[in-house]
Each structure stands twice: as C-alpha cells, then as structure tokens.
TORVOLO-628228 format. One record per atom (N, C-alpha, C, O, CB): x, y, z; residue in one letter. Coordinates in steps of 0.02 Angstrom, whole numbers, plus 50000, padded with zeros to 5 digits. Glycine has a CB too. Layout:
// TORVOLO-628228
XYZA;...
END
This chain:
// TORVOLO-628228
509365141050587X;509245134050571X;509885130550549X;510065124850565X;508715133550517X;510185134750511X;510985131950514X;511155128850543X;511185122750531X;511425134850523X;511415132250610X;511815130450655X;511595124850687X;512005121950723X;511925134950694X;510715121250680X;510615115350697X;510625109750653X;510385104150663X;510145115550725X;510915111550606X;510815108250557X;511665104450558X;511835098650569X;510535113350493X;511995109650544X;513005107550539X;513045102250581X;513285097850545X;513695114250577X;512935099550644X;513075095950691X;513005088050654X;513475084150649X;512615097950753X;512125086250625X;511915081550590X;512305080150545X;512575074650541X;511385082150570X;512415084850504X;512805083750457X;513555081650471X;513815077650433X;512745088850422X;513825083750511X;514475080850544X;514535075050556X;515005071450538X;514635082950597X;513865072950601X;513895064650615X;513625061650557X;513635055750572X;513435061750682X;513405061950503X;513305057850432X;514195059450417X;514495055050449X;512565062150359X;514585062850389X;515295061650388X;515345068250344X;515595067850288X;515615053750354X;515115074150366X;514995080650312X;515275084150369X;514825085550409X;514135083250276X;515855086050387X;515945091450435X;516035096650387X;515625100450413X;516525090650488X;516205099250346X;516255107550320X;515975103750251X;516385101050214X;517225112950318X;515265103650234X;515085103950164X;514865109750122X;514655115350136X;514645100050160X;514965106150061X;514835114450014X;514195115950016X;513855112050049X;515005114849925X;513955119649994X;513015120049980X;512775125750048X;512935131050075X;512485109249997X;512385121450049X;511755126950108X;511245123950097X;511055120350050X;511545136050093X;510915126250161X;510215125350188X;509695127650159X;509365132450177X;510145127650245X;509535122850092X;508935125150073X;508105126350086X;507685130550068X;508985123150042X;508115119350134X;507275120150157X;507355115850239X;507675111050261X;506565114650086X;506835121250266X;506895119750345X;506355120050360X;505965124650349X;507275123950391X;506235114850389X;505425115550432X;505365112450496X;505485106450503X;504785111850392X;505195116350546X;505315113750621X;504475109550633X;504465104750672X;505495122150687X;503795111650597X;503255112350603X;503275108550579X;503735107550538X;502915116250595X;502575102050597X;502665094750581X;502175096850502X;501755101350492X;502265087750655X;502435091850458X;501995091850422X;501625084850426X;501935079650437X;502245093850362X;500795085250415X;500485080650429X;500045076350374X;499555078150340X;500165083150475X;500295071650375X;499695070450306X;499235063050327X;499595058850354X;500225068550211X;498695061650321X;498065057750342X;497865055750290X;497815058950238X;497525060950377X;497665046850304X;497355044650233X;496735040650276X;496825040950337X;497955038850171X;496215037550258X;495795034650276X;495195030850233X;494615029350245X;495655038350311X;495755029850166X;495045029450123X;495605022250091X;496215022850091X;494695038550053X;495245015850068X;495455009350028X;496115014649970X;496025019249930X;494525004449974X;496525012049985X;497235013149931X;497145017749917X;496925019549863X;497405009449868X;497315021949974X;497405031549960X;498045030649968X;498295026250004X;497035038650020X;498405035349929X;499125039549918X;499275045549927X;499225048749874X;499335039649865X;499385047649959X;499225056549964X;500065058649978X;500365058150032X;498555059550050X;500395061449903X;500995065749930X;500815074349919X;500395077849890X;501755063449884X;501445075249963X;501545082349945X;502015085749939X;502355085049990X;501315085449973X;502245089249904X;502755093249880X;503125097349944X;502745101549969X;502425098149824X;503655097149969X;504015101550027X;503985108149995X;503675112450027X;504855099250049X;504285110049928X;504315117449913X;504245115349842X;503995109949829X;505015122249938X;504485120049786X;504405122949721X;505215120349700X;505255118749641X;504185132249721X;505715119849732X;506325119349730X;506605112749686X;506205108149691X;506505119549798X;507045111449654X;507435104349570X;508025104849626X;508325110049641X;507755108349441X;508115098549652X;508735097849706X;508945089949649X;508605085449625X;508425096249823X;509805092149646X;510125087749617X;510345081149670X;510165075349673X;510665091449586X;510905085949714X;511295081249738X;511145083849840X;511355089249861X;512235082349693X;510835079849877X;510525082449925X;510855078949986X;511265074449977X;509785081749918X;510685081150052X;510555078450096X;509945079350150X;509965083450195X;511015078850112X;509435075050140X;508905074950185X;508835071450250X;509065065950267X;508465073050155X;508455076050287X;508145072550374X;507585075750378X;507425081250357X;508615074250456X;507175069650423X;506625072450420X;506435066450493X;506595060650484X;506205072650335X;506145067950552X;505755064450585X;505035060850573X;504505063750569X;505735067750622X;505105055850569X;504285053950558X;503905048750598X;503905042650596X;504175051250488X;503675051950624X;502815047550664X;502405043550641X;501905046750625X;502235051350680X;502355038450631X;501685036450611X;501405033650647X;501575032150704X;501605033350566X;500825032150615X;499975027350674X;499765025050600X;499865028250548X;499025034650738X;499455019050606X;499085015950579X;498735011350597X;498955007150636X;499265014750546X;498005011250570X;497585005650612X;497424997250586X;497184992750621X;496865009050620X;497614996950520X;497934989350496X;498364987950450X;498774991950428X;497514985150475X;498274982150431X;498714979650360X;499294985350322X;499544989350362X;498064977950293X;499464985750261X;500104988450242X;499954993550226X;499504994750185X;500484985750198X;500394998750264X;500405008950256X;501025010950278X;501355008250322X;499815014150313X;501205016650240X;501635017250251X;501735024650237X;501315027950206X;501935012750229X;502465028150267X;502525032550264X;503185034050210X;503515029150194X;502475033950325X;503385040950181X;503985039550137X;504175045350121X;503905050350144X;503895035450076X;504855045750064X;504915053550046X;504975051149972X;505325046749945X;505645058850084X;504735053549958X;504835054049853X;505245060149842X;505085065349871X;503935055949793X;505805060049798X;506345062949773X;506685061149693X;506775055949660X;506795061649826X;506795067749685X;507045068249620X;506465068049545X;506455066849485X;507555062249620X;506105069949595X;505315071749565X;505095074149501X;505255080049496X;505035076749600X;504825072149453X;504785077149404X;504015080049435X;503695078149484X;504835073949317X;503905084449395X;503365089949433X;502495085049432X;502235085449488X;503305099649370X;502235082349399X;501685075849397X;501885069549433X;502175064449414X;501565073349321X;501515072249517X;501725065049562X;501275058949538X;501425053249555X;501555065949652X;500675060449493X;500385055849475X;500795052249405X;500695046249401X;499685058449469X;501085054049369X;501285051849298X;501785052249298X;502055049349251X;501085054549244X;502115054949334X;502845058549303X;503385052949344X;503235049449392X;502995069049332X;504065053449307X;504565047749363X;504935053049420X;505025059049426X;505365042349310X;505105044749467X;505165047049555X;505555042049574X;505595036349551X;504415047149608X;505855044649618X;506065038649656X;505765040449727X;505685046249746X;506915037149655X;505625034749765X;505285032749847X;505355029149891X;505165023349890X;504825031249854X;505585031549933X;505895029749998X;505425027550058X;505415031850103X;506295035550020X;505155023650065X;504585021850123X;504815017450174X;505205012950158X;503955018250094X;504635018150238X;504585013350306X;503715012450298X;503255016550298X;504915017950397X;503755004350290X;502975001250293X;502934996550362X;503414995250398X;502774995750216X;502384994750370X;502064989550429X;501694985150381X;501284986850339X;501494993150494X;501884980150394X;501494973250354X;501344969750407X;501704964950424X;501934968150299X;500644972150450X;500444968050489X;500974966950548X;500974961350575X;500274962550452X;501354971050565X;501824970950619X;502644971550610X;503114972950646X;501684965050651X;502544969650539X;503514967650534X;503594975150485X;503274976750435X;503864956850470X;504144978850520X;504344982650506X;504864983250430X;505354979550435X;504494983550560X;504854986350378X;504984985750312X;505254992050285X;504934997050300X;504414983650277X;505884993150241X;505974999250225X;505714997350129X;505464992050112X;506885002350251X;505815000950098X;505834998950026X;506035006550007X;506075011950038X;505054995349988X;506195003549919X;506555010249869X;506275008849813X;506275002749806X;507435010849855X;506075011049777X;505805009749702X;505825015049640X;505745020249671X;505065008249709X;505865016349593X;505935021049553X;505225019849516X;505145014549486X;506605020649513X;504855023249517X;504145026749479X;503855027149411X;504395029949398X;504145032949485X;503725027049387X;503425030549336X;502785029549309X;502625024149332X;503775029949293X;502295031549273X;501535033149268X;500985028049339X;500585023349339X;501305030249171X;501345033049391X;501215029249466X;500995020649469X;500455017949479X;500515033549502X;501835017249453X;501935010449434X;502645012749443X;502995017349421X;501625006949360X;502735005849497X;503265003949503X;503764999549438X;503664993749420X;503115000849559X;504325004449409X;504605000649357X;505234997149369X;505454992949331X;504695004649304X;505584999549439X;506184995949463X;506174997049529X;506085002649551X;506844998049434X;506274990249579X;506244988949655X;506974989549663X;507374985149649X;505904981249684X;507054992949676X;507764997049674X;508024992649768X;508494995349795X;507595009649672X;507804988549794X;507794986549852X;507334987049928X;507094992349948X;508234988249854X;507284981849956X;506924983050030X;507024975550087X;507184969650083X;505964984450011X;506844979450128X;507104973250187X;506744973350242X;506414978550246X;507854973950217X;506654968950295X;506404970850341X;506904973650375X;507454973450347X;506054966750367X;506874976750437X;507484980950479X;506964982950548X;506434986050554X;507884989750426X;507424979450593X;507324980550648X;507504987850681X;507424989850738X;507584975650673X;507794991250622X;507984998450652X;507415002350644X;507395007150683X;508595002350619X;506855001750599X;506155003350618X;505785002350698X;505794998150742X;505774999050571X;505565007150689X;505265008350745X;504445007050728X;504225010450682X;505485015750770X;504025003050757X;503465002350698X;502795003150756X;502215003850739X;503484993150644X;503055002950835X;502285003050865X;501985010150830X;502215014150789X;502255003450965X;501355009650869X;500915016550853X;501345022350880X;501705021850929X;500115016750895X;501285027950843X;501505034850853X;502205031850865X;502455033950917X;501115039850915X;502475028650839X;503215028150857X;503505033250811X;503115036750779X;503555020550845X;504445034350802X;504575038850776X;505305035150762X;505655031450798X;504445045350812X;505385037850689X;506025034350656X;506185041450625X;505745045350607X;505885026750593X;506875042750620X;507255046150582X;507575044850514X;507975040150505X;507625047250615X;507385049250464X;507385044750414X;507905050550369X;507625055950360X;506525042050382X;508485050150346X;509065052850296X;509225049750251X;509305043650252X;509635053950316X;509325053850198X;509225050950118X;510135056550084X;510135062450066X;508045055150067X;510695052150085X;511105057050057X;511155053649982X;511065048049960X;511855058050100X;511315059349956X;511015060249863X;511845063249831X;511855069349839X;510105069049846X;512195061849813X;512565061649779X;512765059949711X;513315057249712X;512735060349804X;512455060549637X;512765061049570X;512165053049572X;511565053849561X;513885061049557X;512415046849584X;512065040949551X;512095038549631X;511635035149653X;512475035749478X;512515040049663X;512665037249732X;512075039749796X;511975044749831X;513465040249752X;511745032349787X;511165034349846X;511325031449919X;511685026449921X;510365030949824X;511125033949972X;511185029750048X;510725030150070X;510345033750038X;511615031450102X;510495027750121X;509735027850155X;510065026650228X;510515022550237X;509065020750124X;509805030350276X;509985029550350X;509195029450390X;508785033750374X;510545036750377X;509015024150444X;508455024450487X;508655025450548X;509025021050569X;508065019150486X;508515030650591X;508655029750644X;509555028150657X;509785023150684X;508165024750661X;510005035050623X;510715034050610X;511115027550590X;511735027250589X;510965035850663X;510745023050576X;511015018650539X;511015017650473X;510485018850446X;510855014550557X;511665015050422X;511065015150356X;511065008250333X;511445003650346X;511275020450283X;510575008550298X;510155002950271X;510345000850221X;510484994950215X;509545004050260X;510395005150173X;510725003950101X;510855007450064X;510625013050068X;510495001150065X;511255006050014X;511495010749966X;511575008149911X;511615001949912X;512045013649980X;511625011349847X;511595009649783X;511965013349718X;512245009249753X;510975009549776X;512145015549681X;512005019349628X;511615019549579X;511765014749544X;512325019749609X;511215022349558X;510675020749529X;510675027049478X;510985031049513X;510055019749581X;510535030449420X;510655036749398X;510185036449335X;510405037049277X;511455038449386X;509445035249353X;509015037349293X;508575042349302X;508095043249265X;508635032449269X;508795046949368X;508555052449367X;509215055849408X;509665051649417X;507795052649397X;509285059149422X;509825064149423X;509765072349467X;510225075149496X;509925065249346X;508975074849460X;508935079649485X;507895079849493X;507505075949466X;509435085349437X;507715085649536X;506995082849530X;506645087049601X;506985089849644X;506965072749535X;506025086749599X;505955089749685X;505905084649741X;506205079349740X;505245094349697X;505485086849791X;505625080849843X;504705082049881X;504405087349889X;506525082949915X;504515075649895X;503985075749924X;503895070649993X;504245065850008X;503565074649871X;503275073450028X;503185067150087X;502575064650076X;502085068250070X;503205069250169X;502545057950071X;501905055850065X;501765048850134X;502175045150162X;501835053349976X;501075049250142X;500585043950170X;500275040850112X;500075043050058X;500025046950219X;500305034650144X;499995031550080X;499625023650142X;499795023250201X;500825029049996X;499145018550110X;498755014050145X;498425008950081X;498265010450023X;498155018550192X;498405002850114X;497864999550081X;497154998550118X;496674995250102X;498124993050063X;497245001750162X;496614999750213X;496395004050283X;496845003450324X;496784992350241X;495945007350304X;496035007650381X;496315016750366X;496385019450312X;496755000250423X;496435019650437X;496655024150453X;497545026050453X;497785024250507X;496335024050502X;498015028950409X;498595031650433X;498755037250438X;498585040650389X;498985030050410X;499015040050479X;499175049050494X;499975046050489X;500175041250523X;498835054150594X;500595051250421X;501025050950457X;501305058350470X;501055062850436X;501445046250432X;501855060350521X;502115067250518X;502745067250503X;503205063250514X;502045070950576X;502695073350471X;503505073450476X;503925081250507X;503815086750481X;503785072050389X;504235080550545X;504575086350596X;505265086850570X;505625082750541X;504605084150685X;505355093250589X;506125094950590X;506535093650545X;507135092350553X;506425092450635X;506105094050472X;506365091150390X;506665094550365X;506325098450331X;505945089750336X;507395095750363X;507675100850313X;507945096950231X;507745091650208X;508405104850357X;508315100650207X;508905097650159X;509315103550148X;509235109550141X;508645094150083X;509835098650148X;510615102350128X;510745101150054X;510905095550033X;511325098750173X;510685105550023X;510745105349942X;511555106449919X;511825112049918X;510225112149906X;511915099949900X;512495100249889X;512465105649834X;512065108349796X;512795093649875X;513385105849858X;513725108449787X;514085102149758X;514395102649705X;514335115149800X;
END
C-alpha cells in the first residue's frame, strides 16, 4: 500500500516524507442515513493522529435538500460531546458547498470557513477526492487536487479521525474508497 501511496504524496509537495502509512483501506466504507437529521459517523481505527495527511475518495447520492458527506478529525473519543473538527462537501439543493467547523457538545462553536466550489462534483453518485494535510496549527483542504483552503487554527492539536454521512431530509449513502493517512513525523 505504500508504494501507492508515495506517488500522491509527491504530487501534494511530500516527495520523501517522514512518518508512514498508518491506515489503508482499499474497501469502500459505506455509511447510509434515511431518517429527518440523522448524523451517522464512524471512527476509521482506534489510532490519536497529530500531524497527518489524508485521502480518501468519496461518492455520494442523495435524494434532497442539504446532506452531506465529511471527515471529522482530531477527534476526542465522544463523537457526540466531545470536540472535533469537520470537513464536509454538502448539496444545498444543487449548489455544491465545502465547509470546516470546529465542534463541540455536537454544536458548532467556530465556522472555521466554507464556500461554494465548483471543484465539487455534486451530481448523483458523483465522486470528489477529498485531502486534508494537518500540520502543527497549519490546516489545507484539497477537492479533487485542488485546494480550497487553508488556515491555522490550533485548539486541538491531536485526536482520531472519522467519516461521517449526515442529512436533513430524504435518503444519503456516502462512500468512501481508497482512504489512507500518512501520519507525520
């Protein structure tokens, strides 16, 4: 899995980085909501990643109004209570949307930024690539090899990492394929 991994990382601007390949998954993970303002994350592994680099492919379908798909990172272990930060591509009725927010007793306490971006990909079953590099306070966000934004931000620091589906309405399935992270040194 390495060796498919070094290449990505080359084209983000990491040709010989320190660390290693902590979590690899070629097998989509799938998560389905269908019920009025369901949230459903889930934990990738057991693993407190400080300073990271994530990819992950993701699919979604949804059948109305605003859902979205995302990765929550820097996790404390209570996705319901505990603070997070979250990374989502939403559909608001067609217009494609990224957002970032930092968490806590599942309430948004800082909109850490969002935009619409045409680098979303938003029909049904479409598929956006979504990389999150994590460095000390220094965040970036890339869709589909572009990035979107960046920040420093440093009120969490280290944490696990999750994928969640989430909806206000209607049916969303999203997946996510071929998700690793490169856990700096």
């Amino acid at each position: 899995a390495t060796a498919l991994v070094l290449p990505l990382l080359e084209e983000l601007g990491f040709p010989e980085p320190a660390g290693k390949l902590a979590f690899y998954e070629a097998a989509p993970i799938t998560l389905k909501v269908d019920q009025y303002m369901t949230y459903h994350p889930v934990f990738l592994d057991d693993e407190v990643y400080g300073d990271f680099i994530l990819q992950s492919e993701v699919v979604w379908d949804s059948t109305s109004g605003l859902a979205g798909c995302g990765i929550i990172f820097r996790a404390e272990d209570d996705l319901q209570d505990g603070a997070n930060y979250e990374f989502d591509l939403m559909r608001l009725d067609g217009a494609p949307v990224w957002y970032l927010g930092y968490n806590k007793f599942h309430t948004v306490q800082n909109n850490l930024g969002q935009d619409f971006s045409s680098q979303i990909n938003d029909k049904p079953n479409s598929q956006n690539t979504v990389t999150l590099v994590m460095q000390g306070a220094n965040m970036q966000f890339y869709i589909n090899g572009k990035r979107v934004h960046y920040l420093d931000y440093s009120k969490l620091t280290e944490g696990r990492i999750a994928v969640i589906s989430w909806q206000e309405s209607g049916k969303t399935v999203c997946t996510f394929s071929n998700t690793w992270v490169w856990a700096l040194k």
